[in-house]
LOLUMSE-681933 format. One record per residue (C-alpha): z, x, y. Coordinates in steps of 0.001 Angstrom, whole numbers, padded with zeros to 6 digits, always signed. Layout:
BEGIN
ZXY ...
This chain:
BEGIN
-003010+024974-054100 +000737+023685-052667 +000470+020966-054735 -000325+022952-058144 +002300+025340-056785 +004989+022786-056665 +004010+021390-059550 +004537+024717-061524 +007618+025738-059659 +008949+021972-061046 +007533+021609-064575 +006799+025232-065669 +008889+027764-063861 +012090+026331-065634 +011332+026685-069145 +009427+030346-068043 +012243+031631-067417 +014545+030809-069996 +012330+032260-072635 +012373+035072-070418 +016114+035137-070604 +016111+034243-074844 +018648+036150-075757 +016960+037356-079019 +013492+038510-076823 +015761+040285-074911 +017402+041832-077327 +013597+042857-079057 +012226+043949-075654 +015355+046262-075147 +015155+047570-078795 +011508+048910-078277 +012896+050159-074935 +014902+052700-076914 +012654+054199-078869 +009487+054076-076711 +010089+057968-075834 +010024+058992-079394 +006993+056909-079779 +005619+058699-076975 +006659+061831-078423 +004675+060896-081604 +001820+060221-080054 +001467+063278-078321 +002405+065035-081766 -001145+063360-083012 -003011+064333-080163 -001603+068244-080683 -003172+067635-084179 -006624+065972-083474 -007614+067072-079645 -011401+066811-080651 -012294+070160-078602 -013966+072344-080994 -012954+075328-079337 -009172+074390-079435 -009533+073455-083150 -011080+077337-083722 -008104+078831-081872 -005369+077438-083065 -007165+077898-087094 -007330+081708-085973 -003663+082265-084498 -001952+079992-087117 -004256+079814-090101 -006379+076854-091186 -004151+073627-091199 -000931+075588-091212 -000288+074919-087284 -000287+071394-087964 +002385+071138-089990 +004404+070856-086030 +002842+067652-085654 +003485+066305-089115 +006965+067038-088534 +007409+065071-085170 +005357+062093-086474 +007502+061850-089629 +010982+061295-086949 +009102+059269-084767 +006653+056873-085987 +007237+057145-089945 +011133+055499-089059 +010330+053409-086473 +011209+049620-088072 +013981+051669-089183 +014932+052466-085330 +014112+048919-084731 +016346+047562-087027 +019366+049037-085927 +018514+048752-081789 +017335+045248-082001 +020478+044100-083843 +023014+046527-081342 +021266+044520-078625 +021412+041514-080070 +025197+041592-081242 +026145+043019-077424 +024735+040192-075988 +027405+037900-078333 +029734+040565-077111 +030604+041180-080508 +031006+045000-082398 +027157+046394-081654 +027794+049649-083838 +028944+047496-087026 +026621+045027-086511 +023795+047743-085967 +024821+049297-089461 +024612+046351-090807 +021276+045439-090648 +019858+049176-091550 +022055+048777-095017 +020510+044923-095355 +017161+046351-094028 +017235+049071-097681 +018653+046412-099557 +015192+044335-099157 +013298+047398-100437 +012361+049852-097075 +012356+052366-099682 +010834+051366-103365 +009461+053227-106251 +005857+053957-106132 +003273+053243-109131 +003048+057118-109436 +007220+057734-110351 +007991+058642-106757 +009135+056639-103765 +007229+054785-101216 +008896+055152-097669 +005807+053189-096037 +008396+050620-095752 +010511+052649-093016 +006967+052812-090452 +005100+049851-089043 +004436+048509-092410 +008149+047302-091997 +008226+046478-088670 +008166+042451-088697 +010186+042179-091824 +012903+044744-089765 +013265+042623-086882 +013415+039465-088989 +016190+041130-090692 +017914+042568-087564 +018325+039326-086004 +019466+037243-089016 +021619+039163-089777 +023111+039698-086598 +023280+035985-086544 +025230+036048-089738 +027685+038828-088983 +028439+037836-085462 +029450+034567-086855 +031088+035495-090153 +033463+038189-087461 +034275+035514-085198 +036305+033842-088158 +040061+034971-088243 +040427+034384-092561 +037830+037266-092603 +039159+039749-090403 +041520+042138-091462 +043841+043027-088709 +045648+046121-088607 +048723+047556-086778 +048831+048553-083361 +049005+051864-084012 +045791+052286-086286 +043150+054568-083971 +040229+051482-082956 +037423+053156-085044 +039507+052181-088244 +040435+048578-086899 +036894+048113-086171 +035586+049102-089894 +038370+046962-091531 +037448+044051-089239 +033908+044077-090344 +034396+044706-094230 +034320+041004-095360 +031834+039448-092548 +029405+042851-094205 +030140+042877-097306 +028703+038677-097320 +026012+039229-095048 +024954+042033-097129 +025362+040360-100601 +023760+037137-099384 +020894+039209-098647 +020996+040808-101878 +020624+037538-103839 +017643+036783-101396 +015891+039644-102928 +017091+039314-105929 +015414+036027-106461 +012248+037601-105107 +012318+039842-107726 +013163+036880-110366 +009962+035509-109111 +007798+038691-109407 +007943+039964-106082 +009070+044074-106639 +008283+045331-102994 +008791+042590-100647 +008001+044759-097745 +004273+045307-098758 +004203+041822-099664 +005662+040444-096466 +003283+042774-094672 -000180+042113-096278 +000855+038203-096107 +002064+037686-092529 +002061+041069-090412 -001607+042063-091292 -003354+039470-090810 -001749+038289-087389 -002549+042012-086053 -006204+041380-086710 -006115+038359-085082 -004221+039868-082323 -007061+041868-082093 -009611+039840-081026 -010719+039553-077398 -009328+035732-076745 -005778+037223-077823 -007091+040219-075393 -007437+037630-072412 -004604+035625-073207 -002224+038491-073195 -004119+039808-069733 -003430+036414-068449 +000354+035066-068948 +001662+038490-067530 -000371+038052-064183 +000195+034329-064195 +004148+034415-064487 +004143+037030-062580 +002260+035336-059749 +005539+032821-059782 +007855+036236-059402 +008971+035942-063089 +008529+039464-064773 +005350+038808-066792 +005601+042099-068273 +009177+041768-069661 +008728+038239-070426 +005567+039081-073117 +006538+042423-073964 +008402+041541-077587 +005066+039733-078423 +003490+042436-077327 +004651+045492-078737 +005100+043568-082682 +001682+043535-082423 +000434+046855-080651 +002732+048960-082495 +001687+048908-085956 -002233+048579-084460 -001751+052275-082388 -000175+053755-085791 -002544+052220-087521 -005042+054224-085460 -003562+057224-085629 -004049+057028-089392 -007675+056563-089334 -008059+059277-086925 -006222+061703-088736 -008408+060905-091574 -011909+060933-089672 -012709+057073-090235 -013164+054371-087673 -010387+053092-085364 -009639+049713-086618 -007712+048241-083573 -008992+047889-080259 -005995+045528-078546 -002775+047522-078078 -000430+048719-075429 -002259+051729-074202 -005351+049783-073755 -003818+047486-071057 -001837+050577-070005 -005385+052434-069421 -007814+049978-068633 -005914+047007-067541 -002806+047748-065411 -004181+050087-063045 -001474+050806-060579 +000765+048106-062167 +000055+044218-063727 -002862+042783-061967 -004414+045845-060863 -002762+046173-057765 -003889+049426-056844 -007208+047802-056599 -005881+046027-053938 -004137+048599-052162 -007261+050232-052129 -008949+047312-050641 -006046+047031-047630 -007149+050661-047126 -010847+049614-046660 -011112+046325-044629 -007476+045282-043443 -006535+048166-041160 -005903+045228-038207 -003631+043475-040808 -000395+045176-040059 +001595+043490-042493 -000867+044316-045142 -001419+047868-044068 +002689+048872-043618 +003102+046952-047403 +000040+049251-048901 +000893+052213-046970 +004631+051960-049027 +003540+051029-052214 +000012+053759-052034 +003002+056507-053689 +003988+054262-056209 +001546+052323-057206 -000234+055827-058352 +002469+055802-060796 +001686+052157-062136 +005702+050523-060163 +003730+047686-058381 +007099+045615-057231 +006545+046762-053856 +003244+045351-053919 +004197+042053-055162 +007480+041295-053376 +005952+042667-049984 +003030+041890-049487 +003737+039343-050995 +001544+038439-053856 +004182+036240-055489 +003028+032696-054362 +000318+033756-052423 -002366+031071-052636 -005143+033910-050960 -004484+036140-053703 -003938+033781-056671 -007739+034098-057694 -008041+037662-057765 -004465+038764-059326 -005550+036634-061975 -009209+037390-061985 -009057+041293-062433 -006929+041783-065355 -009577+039151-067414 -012256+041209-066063 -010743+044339-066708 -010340+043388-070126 -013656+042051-070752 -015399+045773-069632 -012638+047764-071744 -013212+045632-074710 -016530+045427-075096 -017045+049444-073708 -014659+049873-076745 -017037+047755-079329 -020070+048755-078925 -019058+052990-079163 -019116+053879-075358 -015456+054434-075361 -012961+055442-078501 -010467+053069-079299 -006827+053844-077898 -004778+056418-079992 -002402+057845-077708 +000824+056200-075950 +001513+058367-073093 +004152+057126-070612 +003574+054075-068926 +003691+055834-065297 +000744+057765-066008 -001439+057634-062521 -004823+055579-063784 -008177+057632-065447 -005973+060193-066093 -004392+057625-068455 -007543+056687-070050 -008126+059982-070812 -004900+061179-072675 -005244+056839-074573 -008316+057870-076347 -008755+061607-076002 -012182+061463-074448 -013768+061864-070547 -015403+058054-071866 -011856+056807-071532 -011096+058436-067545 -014458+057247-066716 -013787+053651-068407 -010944+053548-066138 -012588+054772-062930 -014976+052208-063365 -012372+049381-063710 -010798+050358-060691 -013749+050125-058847 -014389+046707-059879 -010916+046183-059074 -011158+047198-055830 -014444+045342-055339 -012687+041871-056532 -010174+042289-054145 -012267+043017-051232 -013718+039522-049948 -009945+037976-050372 -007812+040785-048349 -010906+040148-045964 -009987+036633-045893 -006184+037188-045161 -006637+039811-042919 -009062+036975-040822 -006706+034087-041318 -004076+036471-039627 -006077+037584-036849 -006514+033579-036286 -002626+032974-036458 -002136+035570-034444 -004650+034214-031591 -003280+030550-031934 
């Protein structure tokens, strides 16, 4: 084990954490950061609409009228998940541009105005117009375009012969918008042409096309329960060599779980089977009880059969508040579980396990899909209850704890004997 452990620390570890540091990932991760509480918000707007309690249903048809009370819930979806590549494409570029410390704001604006002039918003076959392109449908094609053009515009302001610099006196809001007229006006008319072409060559709404070519199909295979496992697995493992596995994967992540939950939501709201089964509130129900790895498992374990481990039991003891509440850095920095050779098997272990009974609960009908994001310090089962609307879901978590727990058990035994012997010698 100190041999594979130097051997990561040398050959791994390095290049771990500079995509961890990628300035564009970042810049993603932070993006989704912003809008995760409308998100939230929108989810919780769809389970106001669908709670499938009968009774509820009933009441609220009798005190509003049929269908008229959720009209609410329309409402909040439509400024919350309807806009969200949108949102995307003007946080991921602000982030992206304040990182170059160049202007966020103008660089921000520039990619929403770049993001309509590749067709978010088209005509539809039936005279209208189609804003599927502002939702999930656009999300890969807005994040494309957020950091391209960011790339574009930070570089095209950093040249002096197309900056227009005005007097002293001139309040900074106006210097700023005369400074970034040429560098936007190019970006924005060299993506123009791009489309234009596009069009030249057939291709009227390159958002759907974009997104039944590429997104689609890499969400499906996202899907699967190998992609399942592998995302389970490299946020345990770098997080086993103290890198943030959670922030480090998180872009990857959420591109894909995103569109999958909305995607969801659709099919619930019209009464036909969840398509998705991998997305972020499934590992935030089923998987990450108490935090990556399951580490209120192992708390729970401490509790059991290390009370003569003191170092164990003062660490747990700490991190018991919260670890309920799914912050599990106590845990891993104290215990600690970073580098830990005892506790390498099952910190990777339980999250593959975890994933494997959620999944396969999930296929075969014993447990809805997950619908719902609800905040990511929910305490565990009542998590997988609000994810899928359904007692299945509470109980699918209760009994991945358990297993948790029971994974844990014959290592934290081990430790707790190795330090009795230390102790002794």
């Amino acid at each position: 084990m100190n041999s594979f452990i130097s051997f990561m620390e040398r050959y791994f570890i390095p290049y771990a954490g500079k995509v961890g540091n990628q300035r564009h990932l970042l810049a993603i991760r932070d993006g989704f950061i912003v809008t995760m509480p409308l998100m939230i918000m929108g989810s919780f707007a769809v389970l106001i609409n669908n709670l499938p309690i009968q009774a509820y249903q009933n009441f609220m048809n009798g005190l509003f009228g049929e269908g008229r009370w959720q009209a609410f819930g329309g409402n909040v979806w439509n400024g919350t998940f309807a806009i969200l590549a949108l949102l995307l494409s003007f946080t991921v570029a602000y982030n992206l541009a304040k990182s170059y410390d160049k202007d966020p704001l103008s660089s921000a604006v520039v990619s929403v105005a770049i993001f309509f002039t590749i067709g978010a918003v088209v005509a539809s076959p039936d005279g209208g117009m189609s804003t599927a392109g502002l939702g999930s449908t656009g999300l890969f094609l807005a994040l494309i375009v957020a950091i391209l053009s960011t790339e574009i515009f930070t570089r095209l302001s950093g040249s002096d012969k197309l900056v227009i610099k005005m007097p002293d006196g001139v309040p900074p809001a106006v210097s700023r918008s005369f400074a970034a007229l040429f560098p936007a006006m190019i970006t924005i008319s060299i993506f123009g042409l791009i489309v234009t072409l596009f069009q030249a060559a057939g291709i009227n709404d390159l958002v759907s096309s974009f997104y039944g070519l590429v997104q689609e199909p890499f969400m499906g295979l996202a899907n699967s329960y190998p992609a399942a496992l592998l995302l389970a697995f490299m946020s345990v493992f770098l997080w086993f060599f103290g890198l943030h596995g959670a922030n480090i994967i998180d872009p990857f992540m959420q591109t894909i779980n995103i569109p999958a939950i909305e995607a969801n939501q659709q099919a619930l709201e019209a009464g036909e089977a969840l398509p998705f089964i991998v997305n972020k509130p499934f590992f935030d129900a089923f998987v990450n009880l108490g935090g990556t790895g399951a580490t209120l498992g192992l708390i729970i374990a401490v509790f059991l059969v290390a009370r003569k481990h003191k170092a164990y039991m003062t660490v747990s003891k700490l991190s018991a508040a919260p670890g309920l509440f799914n912050i599990n850095e106590p845990m891993i920095f104290g215990v600690p579980i970073v580098l830990n050779p005892i506790l390498f098997i099952p910190f990777i272990l339980t999250p593959l396990v975890l994933v494997t009974t959620a999944y396969f609960a999930t296929a075969i009908g014993l447990v809805p899909a997950a619908t719902i994001i609800a905040p990511w310090t929910t305490p565990p089962i009542i998590g997988g209850f609000l994810a899928t609307q359904s007692i299945a879901g509470g109980v699918l978590a209760a009994i991945n704890l358990v297993l948790s727990v029971v994974i844990y058990l014959p290592f934290v035994t081990v430790a707790q004997v190795q330090a009795l012997r230390n102790e002794q010698n």
